[in-house]
VEXMAR-865813 format. One record per residue (C-alpha): x, y, z. Coordinates in Angstrom, 2 decimals. Example, Ala and Ser with C-alpha at 12.3 -4.5 7.8 and 13.67 -1.06 7.14 Angstrom:
# residues 2
<sevex X="12.30" Y="-4.50" Z="7.80"/>
<sevex X="13.67" Y="-1.06" Z="7.14"/>
END
This chain:
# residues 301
<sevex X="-76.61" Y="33.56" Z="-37.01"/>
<sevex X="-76.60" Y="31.34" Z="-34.09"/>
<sevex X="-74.86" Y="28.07" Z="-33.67"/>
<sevex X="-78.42" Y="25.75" Z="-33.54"/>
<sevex X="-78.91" Y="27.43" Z="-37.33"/>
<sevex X="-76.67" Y="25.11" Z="-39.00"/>
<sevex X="-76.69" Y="21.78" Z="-37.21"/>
<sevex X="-77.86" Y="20.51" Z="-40.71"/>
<sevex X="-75.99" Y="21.58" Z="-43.89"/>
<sevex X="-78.67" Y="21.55" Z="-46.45"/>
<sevex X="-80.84" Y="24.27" Z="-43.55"/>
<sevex X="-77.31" Y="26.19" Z="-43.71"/>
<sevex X="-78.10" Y="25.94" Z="-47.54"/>
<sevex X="-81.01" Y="26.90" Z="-48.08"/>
<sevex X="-81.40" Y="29.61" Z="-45.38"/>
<sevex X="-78.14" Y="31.35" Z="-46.75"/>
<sevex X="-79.63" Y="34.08" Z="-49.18"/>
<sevex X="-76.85" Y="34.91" Z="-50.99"/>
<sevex X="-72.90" Y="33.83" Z="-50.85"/>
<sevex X="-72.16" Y="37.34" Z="-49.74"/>
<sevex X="-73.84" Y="36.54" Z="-46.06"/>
<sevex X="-70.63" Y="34.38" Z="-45.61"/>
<sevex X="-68.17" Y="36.46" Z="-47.17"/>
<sevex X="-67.10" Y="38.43" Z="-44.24"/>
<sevex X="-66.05" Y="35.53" Z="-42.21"/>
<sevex X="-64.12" Y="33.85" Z="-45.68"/>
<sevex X="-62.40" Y="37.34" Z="-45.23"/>
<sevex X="-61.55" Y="37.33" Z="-41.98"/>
<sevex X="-58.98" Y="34.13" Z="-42.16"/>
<sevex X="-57.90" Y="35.07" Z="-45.41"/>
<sevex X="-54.00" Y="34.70" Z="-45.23"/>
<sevex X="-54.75" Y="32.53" Z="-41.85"/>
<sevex X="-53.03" Y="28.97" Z="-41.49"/>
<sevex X="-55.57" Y="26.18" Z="-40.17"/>
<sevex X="-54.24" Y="22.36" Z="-39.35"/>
<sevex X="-56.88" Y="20.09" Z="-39.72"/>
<sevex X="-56.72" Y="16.80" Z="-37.71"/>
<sevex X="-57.74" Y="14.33" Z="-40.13"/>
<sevex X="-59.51" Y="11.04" Z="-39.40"/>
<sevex X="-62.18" Y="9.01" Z="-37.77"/>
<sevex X="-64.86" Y="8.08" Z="-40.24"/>
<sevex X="-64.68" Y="10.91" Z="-42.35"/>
<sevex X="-61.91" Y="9.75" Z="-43.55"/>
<sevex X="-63.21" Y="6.05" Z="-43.96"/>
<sevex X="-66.59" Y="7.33" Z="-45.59"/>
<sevex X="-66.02" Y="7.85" Z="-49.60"/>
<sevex X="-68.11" Y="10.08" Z="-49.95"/>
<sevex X="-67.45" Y="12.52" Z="-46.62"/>
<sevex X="-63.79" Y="12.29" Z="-47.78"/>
<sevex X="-64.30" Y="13.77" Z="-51.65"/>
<sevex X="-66.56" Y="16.37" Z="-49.62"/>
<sevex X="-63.35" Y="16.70" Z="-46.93"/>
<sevex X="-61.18" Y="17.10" Z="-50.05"/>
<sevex X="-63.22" Y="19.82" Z="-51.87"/>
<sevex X="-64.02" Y="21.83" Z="-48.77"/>
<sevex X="-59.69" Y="22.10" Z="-48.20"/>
<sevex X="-59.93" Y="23.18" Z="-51.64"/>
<sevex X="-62.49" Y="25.58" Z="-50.99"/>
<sevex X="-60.45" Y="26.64" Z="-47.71"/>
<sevex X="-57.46" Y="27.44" Z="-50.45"/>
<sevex X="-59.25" Y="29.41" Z="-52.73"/>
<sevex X="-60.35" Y="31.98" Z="-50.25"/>
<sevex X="-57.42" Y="32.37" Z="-49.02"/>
<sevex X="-56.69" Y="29.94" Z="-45.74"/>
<sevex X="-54.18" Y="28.09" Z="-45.74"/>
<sevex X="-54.86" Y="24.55" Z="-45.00"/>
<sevex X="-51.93" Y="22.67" Z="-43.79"/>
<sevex X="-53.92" Y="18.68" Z="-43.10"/>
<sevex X="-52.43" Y="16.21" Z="-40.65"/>
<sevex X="-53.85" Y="12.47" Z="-41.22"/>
<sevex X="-54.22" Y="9.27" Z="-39.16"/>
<sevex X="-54.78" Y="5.98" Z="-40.13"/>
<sevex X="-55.08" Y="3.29" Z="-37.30"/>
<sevex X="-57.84" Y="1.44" Z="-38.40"/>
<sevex X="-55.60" Y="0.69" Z="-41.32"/>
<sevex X="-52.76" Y="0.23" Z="-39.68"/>
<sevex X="-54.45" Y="-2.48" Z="-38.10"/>
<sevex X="-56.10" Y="-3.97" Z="-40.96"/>
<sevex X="-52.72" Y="-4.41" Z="-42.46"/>
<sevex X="-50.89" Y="-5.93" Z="-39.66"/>
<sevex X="-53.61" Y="-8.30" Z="-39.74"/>
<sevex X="-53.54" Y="-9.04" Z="-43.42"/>
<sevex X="-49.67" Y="-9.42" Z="-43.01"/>
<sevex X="-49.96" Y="-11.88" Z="-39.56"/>
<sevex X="-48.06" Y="-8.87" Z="-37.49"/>
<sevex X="-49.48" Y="-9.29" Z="-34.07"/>
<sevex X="-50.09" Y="-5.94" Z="-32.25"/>
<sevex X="-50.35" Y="-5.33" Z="-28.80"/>
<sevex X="-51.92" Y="-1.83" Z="-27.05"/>
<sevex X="-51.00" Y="-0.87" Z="-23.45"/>
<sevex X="-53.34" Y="2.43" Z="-21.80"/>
<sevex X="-54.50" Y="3.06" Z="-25.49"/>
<sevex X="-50.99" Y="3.52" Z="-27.16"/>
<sevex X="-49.57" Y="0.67" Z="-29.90"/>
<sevex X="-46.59" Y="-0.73" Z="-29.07"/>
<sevex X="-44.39" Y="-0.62" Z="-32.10"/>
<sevex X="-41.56" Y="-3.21" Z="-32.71"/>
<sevex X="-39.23" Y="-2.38" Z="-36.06"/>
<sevex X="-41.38" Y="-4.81" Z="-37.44"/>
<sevex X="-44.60" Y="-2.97" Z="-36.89"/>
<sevex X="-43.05" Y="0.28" Z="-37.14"/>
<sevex X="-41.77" Y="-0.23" Z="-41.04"/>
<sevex X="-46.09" Y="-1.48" Z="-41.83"/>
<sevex X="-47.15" Y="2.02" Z="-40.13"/>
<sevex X="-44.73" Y="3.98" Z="-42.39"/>
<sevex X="-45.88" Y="2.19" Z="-45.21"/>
<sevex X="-49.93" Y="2.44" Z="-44.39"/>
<sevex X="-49.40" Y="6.21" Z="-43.50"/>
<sevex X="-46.93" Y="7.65" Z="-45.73"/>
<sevex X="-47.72" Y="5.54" Z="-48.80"/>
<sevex X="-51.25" Y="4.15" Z="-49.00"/>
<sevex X="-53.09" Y="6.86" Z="-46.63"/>
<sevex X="-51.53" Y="9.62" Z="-47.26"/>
<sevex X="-51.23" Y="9.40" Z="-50.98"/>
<sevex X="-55.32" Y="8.94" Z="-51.15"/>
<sevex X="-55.82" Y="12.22" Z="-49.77"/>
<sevex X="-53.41" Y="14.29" Z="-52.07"/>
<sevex X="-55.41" Y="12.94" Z="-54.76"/>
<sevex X="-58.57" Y="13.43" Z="-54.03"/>
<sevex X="-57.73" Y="16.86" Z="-53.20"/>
<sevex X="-55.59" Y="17.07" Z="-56.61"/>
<sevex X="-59.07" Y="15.73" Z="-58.08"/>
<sevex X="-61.06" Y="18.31" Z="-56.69"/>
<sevex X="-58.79" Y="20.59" Z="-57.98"/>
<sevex X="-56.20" Y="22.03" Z="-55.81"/>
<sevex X="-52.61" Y="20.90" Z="-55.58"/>
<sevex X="-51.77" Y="19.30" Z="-52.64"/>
<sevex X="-48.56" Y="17.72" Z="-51.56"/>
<sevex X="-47.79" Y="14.42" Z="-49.19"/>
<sevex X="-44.82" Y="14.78" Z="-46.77"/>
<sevex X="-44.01" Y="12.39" Z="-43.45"/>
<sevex X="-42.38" Y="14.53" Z="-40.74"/>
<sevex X="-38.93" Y="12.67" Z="-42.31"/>
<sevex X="-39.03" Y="15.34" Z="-45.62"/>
<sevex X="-36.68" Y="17.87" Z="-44.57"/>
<sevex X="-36.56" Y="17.19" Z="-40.96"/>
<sevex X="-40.15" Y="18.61" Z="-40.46"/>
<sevex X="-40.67" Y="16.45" Z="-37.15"/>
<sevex X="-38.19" Y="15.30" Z="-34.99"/>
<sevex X="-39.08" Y="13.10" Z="-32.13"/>
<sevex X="-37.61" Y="11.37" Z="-28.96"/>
<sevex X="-39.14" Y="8.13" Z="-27.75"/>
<sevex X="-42.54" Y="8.26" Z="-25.88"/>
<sevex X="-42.06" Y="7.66" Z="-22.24"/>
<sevex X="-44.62" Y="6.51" Z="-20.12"/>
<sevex X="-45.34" Y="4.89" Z="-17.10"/>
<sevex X="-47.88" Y="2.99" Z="-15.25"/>
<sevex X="-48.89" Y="1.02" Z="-11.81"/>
<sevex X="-48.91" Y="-2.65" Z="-11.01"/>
<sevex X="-52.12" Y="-3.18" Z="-10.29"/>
<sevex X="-50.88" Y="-5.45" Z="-7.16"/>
<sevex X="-47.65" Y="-3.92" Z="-6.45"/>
<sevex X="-48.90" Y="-0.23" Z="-6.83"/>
<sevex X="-45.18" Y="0.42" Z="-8.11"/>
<sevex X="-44.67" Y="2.83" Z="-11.31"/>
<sevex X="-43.09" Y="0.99" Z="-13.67"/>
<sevex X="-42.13" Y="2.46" Z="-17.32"/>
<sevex X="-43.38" Y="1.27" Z="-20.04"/>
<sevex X="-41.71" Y="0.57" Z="-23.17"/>
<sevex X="-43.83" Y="1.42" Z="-26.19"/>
<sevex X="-41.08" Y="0.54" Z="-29.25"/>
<sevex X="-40.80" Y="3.28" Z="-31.73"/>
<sevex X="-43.91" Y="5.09" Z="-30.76"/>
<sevex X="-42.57" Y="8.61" Z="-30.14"/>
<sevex X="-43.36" Y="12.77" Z="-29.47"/>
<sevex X="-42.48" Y="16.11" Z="-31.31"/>
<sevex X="-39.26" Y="16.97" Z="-29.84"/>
<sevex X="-38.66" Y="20.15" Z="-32.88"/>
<sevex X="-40.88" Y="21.06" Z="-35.40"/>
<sevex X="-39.29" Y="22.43" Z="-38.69"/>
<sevex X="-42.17" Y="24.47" Z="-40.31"/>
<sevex X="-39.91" Y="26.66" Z="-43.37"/>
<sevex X="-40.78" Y="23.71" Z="-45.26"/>
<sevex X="-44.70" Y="24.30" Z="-44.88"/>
<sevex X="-44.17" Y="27.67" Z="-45.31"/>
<sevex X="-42.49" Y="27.51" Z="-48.68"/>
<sevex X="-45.11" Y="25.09" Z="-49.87"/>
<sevex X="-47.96" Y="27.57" Z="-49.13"/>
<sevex X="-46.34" Y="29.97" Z="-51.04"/>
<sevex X="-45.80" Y="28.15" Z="-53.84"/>
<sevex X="-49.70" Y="27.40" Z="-53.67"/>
<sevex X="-49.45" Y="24.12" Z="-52.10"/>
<sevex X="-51.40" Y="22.64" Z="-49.67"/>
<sevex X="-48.98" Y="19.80" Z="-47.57"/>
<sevex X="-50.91" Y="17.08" Z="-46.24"/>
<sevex X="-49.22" Y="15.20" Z="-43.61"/>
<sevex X="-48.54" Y="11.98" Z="-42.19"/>
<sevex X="-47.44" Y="11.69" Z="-38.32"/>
<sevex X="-43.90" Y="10.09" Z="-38.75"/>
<sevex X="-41.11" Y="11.69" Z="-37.01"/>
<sevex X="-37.47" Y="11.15" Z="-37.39"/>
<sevex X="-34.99" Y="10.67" Z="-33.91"/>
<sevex X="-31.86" Y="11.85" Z="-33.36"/>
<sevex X="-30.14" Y="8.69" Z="-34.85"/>
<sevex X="-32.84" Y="8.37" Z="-38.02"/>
<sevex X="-34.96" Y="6.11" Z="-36.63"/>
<sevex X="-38.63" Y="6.00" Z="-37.45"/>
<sevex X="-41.43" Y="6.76" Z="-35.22"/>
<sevex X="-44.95" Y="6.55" Z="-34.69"/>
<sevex X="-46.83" Y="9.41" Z="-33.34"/>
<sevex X="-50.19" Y="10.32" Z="-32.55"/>
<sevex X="-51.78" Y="12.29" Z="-34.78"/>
<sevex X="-53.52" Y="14.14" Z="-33.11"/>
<sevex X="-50.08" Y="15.39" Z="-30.76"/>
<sevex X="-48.58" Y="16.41" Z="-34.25"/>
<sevex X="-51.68" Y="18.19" Z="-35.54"/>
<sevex X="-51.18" Y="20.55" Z="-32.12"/>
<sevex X="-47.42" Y="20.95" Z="-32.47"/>
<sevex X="-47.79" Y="21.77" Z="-35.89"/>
<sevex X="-50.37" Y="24.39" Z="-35.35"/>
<sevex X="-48.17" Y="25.44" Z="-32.45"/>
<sevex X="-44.81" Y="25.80" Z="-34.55"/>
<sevex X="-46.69" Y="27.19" Z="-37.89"/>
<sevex X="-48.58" Y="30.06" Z="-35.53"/>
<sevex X="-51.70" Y="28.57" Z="-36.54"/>
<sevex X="-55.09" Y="30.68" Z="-36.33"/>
<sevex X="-57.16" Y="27.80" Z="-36.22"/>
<sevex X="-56.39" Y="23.77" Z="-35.12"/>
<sevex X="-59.05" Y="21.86" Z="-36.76"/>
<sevex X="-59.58" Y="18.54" Z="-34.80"/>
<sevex X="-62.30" Y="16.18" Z="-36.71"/>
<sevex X="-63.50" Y="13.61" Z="-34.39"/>
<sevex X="-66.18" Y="11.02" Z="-34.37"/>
<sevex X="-68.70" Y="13.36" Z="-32.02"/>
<sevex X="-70.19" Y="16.69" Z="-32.37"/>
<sevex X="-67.69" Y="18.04" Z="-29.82"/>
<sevex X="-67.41" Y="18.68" Z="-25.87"/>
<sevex X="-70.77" Y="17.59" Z="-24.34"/>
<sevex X="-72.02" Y="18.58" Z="-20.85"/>
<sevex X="-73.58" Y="16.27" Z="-18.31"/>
<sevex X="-76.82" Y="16.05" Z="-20.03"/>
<sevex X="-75.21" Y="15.61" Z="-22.84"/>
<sevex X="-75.52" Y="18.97" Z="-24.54"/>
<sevex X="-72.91" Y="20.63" Z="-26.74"/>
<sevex X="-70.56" Y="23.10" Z="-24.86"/>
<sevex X="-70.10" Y="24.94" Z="-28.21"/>
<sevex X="-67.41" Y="27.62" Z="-26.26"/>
<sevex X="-64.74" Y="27.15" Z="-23.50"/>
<sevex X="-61.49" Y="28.63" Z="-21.79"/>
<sevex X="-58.54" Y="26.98" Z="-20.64"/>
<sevex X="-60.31" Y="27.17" Z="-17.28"/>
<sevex X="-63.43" Y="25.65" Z="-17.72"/>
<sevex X="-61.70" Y="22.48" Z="-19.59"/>
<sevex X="-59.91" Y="22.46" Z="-16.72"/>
<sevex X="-62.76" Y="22.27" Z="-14.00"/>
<sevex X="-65.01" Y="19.94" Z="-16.37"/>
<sevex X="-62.06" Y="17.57" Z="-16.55"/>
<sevex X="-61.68" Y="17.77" Z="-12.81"/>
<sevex X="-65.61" Y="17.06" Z="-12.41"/>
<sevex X="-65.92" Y="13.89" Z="-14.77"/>
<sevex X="-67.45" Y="15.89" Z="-17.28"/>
<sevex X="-64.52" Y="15.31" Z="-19.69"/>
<sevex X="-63.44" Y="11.97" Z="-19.60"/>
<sevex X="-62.50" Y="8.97" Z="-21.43"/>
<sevex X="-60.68" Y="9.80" Z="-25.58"/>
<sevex X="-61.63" Y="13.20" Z="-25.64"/>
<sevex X="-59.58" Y="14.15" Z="-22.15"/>
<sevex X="-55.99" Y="13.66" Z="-24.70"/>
<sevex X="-57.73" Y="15.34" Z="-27.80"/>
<sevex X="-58.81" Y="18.30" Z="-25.24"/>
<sevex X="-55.33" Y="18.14" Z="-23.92"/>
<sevex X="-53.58" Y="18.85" Z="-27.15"/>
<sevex X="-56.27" Y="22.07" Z="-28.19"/>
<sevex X="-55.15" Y="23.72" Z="-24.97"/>
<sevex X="-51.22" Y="23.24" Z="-25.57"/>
<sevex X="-51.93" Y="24.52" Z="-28.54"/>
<sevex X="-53.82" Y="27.91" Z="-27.64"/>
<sevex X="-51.07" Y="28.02" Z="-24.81"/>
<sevex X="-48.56" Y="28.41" Z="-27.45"/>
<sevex X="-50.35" Y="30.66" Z="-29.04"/>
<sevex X="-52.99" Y="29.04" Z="-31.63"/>
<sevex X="-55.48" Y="31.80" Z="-31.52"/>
<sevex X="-58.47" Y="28.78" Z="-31.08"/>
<sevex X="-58.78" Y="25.39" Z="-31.21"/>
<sevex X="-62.02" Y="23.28" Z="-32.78"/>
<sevex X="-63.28" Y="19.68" Z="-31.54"/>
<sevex X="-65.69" Y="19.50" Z="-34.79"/>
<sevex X="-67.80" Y="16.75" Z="-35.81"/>
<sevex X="-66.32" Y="14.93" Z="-39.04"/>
<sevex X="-69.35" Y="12.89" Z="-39.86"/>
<sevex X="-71.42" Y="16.18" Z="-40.67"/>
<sevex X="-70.69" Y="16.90" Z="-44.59"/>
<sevex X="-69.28" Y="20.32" Z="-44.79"/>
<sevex X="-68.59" Y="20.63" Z="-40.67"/>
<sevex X="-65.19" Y="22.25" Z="-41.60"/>
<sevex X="-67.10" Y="25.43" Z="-43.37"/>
<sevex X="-69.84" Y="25.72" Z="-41.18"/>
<sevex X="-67.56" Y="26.15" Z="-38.42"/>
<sevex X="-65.39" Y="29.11" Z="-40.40"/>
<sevex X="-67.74" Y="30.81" Z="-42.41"/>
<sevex X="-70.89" Y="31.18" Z="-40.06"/>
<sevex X="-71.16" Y="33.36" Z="-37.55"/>
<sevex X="-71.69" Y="30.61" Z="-34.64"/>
<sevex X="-69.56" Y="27.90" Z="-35.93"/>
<sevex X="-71.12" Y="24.34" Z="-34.90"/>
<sevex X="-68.04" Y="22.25" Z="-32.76"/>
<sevex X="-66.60" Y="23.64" Z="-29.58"/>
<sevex X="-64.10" Y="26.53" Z="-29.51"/>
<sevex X="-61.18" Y="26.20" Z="-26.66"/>
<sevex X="-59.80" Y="29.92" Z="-26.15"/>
<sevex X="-57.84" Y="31.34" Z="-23.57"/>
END
């Protein structure tokens, strides 16, 4: 089964004779842990998220263990507008006063996060919300960055707020959850060393989770079918190495160079593979797993 076989899910469908053709690869992860970077518009799209929902059930019931990491800035940002809390963004990154800080815990850990435990409750598995405050599961130092003066040319630091970075991941609470049957769903707020709250990128705590959990698999769903070459074909398998050279060439550039960035942290820390998968395709989670060619690209050592 090659890769170009199931760029549409009703071909993978209806070209699958039986459920036993993807039984051996259901078997292969079967007491595997996958994080799943959640967002984009599959997570904006009713109807991709119930399918999102039921295929982490599905996940469950073969035996993977789904542990789901969630964004949310679109929302944050609807509700900082709704509430008249201006928001400003320096090289991509929010910067978060306590003001906007206590709106993202509310949009992520309440409204966002709460959505997706039930609609995978719904579709009948049991699924639990946690922030990375429950038990300590993330703590996290303050994001440090810097930047040039575009007229000086001097490095100056920036000062982002409460937007912050995995400094220790806890993952005995995870673990207990999936052995109770539980499937945590997470949202990417970390605790400092004097309780504050911060913001993180998603994406950064999807890796370190994988990373700290010993992850087979880290999921990332984005809004493109994955790493593209210069004429725009899908690289659908890479090494650390050849990131590195396509990022050196241009190839890479742009959102995906920080979403490539975390996959190969987290293979470097031993995540057997990372996935850059295509959220808008129903079902891109399974197809990836249980085929033979999987459909995203694959970052390997």
């Amino acid at each position: 089964m090659t890769q170009k076989n199931f760029s549409d899910t009703k071909h993978w469908l209806r070209t699958a004779r039986t459920i036993s053709e993807a039984l051996p690869f259901m078997r292969r992860y079967a007491g595997k842990t996958f994080v799943v970077k959640y967002g984009g518009h599959a997570m904006v799209d009713e109807e991709l998220a119930a399918i999102f929902a039921s295929d982490i059930v599905l996940m469950k019931q073969v035996g993977v263990n789904p542990i789901v990491v969630h964004g949310g800035g679109p929302q944050i940002g609807r509700m900082l507008e709704r509430l008249s809390v201006k928001s400003e963004f320096v090289d991509g990154l929010r910067i978060t006063d306590s003001k906007t800080v206590e709106v993202v815990e509310m949009v992520l850990s309440g409204t966002i996060n709460k959505s997706i435990v039930s609609a995978i409750n719904a579709a009948g598995g049991r699924a639990v919300g946690l922030s990375g405050k429950d038990g300590h599961l993330i703590q996290a130092q303050k994001l440090r960055r810097t930047t040039k003066d575009p007229e000086s040319n001097i490095e100056k630091v920036l000062d982002l707020g409460f937007v912050g970075e995995p400094s220790l991941i806890d993952p005995s609470i995870l673990t207990s959850l999936q052995d109770s049957g539980l499937i945590p769903v997470i949202a990417p707020i970390g605790i400092g060393p004097n309780g504050e709250t911060y913001n993180i990128n998603a994406d950064t705590v999807a890796g370190a989770i994988a990373s700290a959990a010993g992850a087979s698999r880290l999921l990332m769903l984005t809004d493109v079918i994955g790493v593209l070459d210069k004429a725009g074909e899908l690289l659908p398998d890479l090494n650390i190495s050849q990131v590195e050279a396509l990022q050196a060439d241009g190839t890479i550039s742009g959102g995906m160079i920080p979403k490539l960035e975390t996959c190969v942290k987290a293979v470097e820390n031993g995540v057997e593979a990372s996935v850059i998968l295509d959220g808008r395709l129903p079902h891109s989670m399974l197809l990836e797993i249980f085929t033979g060619g999987g459909i995203g690209t694959l970052i390997h050592r």
